[in-house]
N, C-alpha and C positions, 0 to 999 in steps of 0.2 A: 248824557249822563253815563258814569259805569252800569255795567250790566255784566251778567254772565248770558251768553246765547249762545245758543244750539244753531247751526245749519245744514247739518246729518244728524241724521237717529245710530244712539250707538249707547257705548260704554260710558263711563267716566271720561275718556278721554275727549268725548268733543264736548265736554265742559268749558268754553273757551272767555276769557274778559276781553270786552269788546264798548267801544264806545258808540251810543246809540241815540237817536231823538230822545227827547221829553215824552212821557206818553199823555195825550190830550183828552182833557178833561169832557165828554162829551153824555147826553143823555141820564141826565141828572147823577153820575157816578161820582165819588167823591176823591178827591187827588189827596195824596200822603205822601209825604219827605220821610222816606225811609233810613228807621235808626238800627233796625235787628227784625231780620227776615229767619222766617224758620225752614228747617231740613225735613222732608219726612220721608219712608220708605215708598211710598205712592211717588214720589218727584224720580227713582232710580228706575221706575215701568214708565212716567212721562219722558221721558228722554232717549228711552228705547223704543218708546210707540208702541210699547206690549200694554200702558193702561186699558180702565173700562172704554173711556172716550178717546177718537182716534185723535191724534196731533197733528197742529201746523207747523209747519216750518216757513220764518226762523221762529225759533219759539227760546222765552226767558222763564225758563222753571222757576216754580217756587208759589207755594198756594197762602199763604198770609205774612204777615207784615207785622210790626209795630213801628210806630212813626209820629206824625203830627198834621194832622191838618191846619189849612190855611187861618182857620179862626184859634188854631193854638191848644185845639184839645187832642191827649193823648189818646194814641189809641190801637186797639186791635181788629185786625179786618181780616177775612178770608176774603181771597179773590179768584173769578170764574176765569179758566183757563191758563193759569200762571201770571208771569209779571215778578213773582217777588226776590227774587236777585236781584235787586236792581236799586238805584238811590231813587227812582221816583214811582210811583204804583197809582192802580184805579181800584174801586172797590163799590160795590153797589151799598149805597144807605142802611139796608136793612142786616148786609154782614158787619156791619163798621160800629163797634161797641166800644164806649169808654173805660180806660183802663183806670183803676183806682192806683193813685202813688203806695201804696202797700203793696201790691201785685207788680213783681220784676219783668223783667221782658221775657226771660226763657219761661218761668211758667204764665205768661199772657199768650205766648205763641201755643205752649206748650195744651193749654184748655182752647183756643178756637176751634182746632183739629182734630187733634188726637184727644183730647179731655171730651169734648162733644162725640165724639165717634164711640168712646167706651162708658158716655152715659147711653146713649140711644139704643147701644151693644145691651148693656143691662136693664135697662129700664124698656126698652120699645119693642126688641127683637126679642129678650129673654122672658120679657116680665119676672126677674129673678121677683121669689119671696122668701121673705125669714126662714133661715133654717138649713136653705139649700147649698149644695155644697157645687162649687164653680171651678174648673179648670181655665188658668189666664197663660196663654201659651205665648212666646218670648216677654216674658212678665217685667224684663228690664230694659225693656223698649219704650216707646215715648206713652202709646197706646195702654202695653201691658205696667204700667208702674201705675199710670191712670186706674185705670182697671183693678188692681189690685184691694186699693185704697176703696174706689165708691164702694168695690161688692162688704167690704168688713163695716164702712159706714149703713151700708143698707140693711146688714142684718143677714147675710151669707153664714149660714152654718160651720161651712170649711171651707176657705180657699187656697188652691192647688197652686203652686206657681212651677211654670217650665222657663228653665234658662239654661246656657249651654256651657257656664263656667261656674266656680265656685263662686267667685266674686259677684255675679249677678243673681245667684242663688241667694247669696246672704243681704243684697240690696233687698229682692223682694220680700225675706222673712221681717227686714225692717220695716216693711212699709206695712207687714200689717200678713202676709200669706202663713198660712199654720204650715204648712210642707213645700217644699220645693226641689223639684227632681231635673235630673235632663235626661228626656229623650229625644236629644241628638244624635244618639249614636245607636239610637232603636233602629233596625234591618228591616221590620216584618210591622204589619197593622197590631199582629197578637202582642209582641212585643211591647208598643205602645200602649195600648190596651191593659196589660200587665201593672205597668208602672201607674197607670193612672188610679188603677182601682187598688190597686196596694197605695196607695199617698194620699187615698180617701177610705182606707182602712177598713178595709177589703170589699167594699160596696162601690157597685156602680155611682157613675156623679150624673149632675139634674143639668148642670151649665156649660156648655166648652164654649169660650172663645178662640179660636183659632183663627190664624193665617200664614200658615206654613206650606202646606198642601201635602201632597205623597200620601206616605204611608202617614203620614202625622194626623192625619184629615179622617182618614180611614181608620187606624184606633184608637181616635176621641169618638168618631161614631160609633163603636164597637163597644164603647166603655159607656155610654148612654144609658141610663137606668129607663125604665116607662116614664115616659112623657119626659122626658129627658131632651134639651134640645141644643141643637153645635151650630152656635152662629158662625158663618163665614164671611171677613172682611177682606182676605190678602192672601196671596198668594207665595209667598218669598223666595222660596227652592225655584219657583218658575218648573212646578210639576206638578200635573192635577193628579189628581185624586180619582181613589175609581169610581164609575157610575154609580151614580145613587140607584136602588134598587126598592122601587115603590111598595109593591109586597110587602119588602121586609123592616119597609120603615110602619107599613099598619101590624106586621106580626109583631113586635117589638113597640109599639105605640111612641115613635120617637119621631122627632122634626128637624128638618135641617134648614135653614134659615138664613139668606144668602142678605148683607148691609152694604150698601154705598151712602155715604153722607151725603151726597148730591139731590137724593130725595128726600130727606128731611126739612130740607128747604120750601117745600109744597107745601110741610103740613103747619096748621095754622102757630103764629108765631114764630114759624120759622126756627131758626136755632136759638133765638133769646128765653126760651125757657131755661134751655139748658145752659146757658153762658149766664142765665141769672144766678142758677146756684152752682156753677162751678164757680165763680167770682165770689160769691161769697163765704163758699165753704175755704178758698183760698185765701181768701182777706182775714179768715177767721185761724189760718193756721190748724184746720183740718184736712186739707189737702195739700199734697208741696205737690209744685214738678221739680223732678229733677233734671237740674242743670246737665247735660254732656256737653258742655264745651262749646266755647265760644271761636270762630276762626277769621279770618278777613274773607271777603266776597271772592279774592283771585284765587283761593286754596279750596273751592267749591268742590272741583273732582278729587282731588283725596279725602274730604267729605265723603262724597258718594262708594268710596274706596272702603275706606271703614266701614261705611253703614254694612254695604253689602258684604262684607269680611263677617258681621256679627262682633267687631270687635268696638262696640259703643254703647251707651245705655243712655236712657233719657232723652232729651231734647237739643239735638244741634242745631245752634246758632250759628248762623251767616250774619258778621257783624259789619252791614255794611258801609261804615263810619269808619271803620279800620281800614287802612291800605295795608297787603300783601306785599 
């Protein structure tokens, strides 16, 4: 089958198309004819071996799918360890969720991942409630346009959206964000800090999602009102943040709260709570993903090229039906 594989850790550039075995169907996992695999910023840290879990090599990035099983039903799957660049994939039963003909493929990719990731963000890590006001930091990313949308459906008092262009500034106010700022080009934590609480008009905010790191990490915690709490999913700069300092998180009565979606898979139900009403809030035409573009499987690392430039928003598709 086509594939894109890895056999160095590196850049975009050992993004390579290579022809591969079948992968075999074994331990009750279920086999999918890949029609449209999704891009996420997590797949540009598996590829460099800087993710949470360390990588094999060779290794076929790419963490879900949409495709067809052998009995014919459509469908969307995350899968453990990669595989999805590829025209053939395995999927364990319990990720492998029917896609309703109303639900496109960019946003069926777009809610396995990053839709699940930015409910569990609000709902499991934040316990957002009415009222409260949320910073969604790169808000026109696949994650943050997600994001966006659940917190104004939930009942988010004010949501803050950070983006690094004008153009993605005004995607997020469409999607629902009351203010939208960039600090991209903030120096200093105070800095950050600054902007945040001036764009929640002039009060500290209740929510940060972040995954930028640096200074970015350092004044969304600084902008934290009491009990205030900044969930961390991502990294992206590939620069941490300064130590968290336990003192000052009880003087300040504020929480920092660190997500991998690989453990919500433990808690009972798995991720079908949340694909229950992401699917239906999108069937319903209350939530969109947004589409960024569809490309062929062999233009994978200028994919990765983009992503990491910041110059994308939404959900890249790897169309794997498409020759390059």
């Amino acid at each position: 089958m086509r594939a894109i594989q890895i056999t160095e850790f590196g850049g975009p550039e050992v993004l390579r198309p290579a022809q591969v075995p079948d992968p075999v169907a074994t331990g009750g996992l279920v086999p999918i004819d890949v029609d449209s695999a999704g891009l996420n910023y997590a797949d540009t840290h598996q590829v460099e071996n800087s993710y949470l879990a360390a990588q094999q090599l060779p290794l076929i990035p790419g963490a879900e799918v949409v495709g067809r099983t052998p009995d014919g039903r459509r469908v969307v799957a995350l899968l453990a360890g990669g595989g999805g660049y590829a025209e053939k994939a395995l999927a364990h039963p319990s990720v492998v969720f029917d896609l309703p003909d109303d639900v496109d493929d960019a946003t069926g990719l777009a809610l396995v991942l990053q839709g699940t990731t930015a409910w569990h963000l609000l709902r499991t890590c934040a316990h957002l409630a009415p009222g409260e006001s949320v910073v969604v930091h790169a808000a026109a990313g696949g994650v943050g346009t997600l994001a966006v949308q659940l917190a104004r459906q939930w009942g988010a008092g004010r949501v803050i959206a950070t983006a690094s262009s004008p153009a993605k500034r005004d995607l997020a106010l469409s999607l629902g964000a009351h203010e939208a700022v960039d600090v991209s080009t903030a120096s200093t934590a105070d800095e950050v800090r600054d902007l945040l609480v001036e764009a929640n008009e002039g009060r500290q905010v209740d929510v940060v999602l972040e995954m930028t790191g640096g200074v970015v990490t350092d004044g969304s915690l600084a902008a934290l009102a009491p009990f205030g709490r900044l969930c961390l999913f991502g990294m992206a700069s590939r620069t941490p943040p300064a130590p968290v300092d336990a003192g000052a998180l009880m003087a300040t009565s504020r929480a920092v709260i660190g997500f991998w979606l690989v453990h919500t898979l433990r808690r009972p139900g798995g991720l079908r709570p949340a694909m229950d009403e992401l699917l239906s809030l999108a069937g319903s035409g209350a939530l969109r993903g947004v589409d960024g573009g569809h490309f062929p499987l062999e233009a994978a690392a200028d994919a990765h090229r983009a992503l990491r430039s910041r110059g994308t928003t939404g959900k890249l598709v790897p169309d794997v039906r498409r020759r390059g």
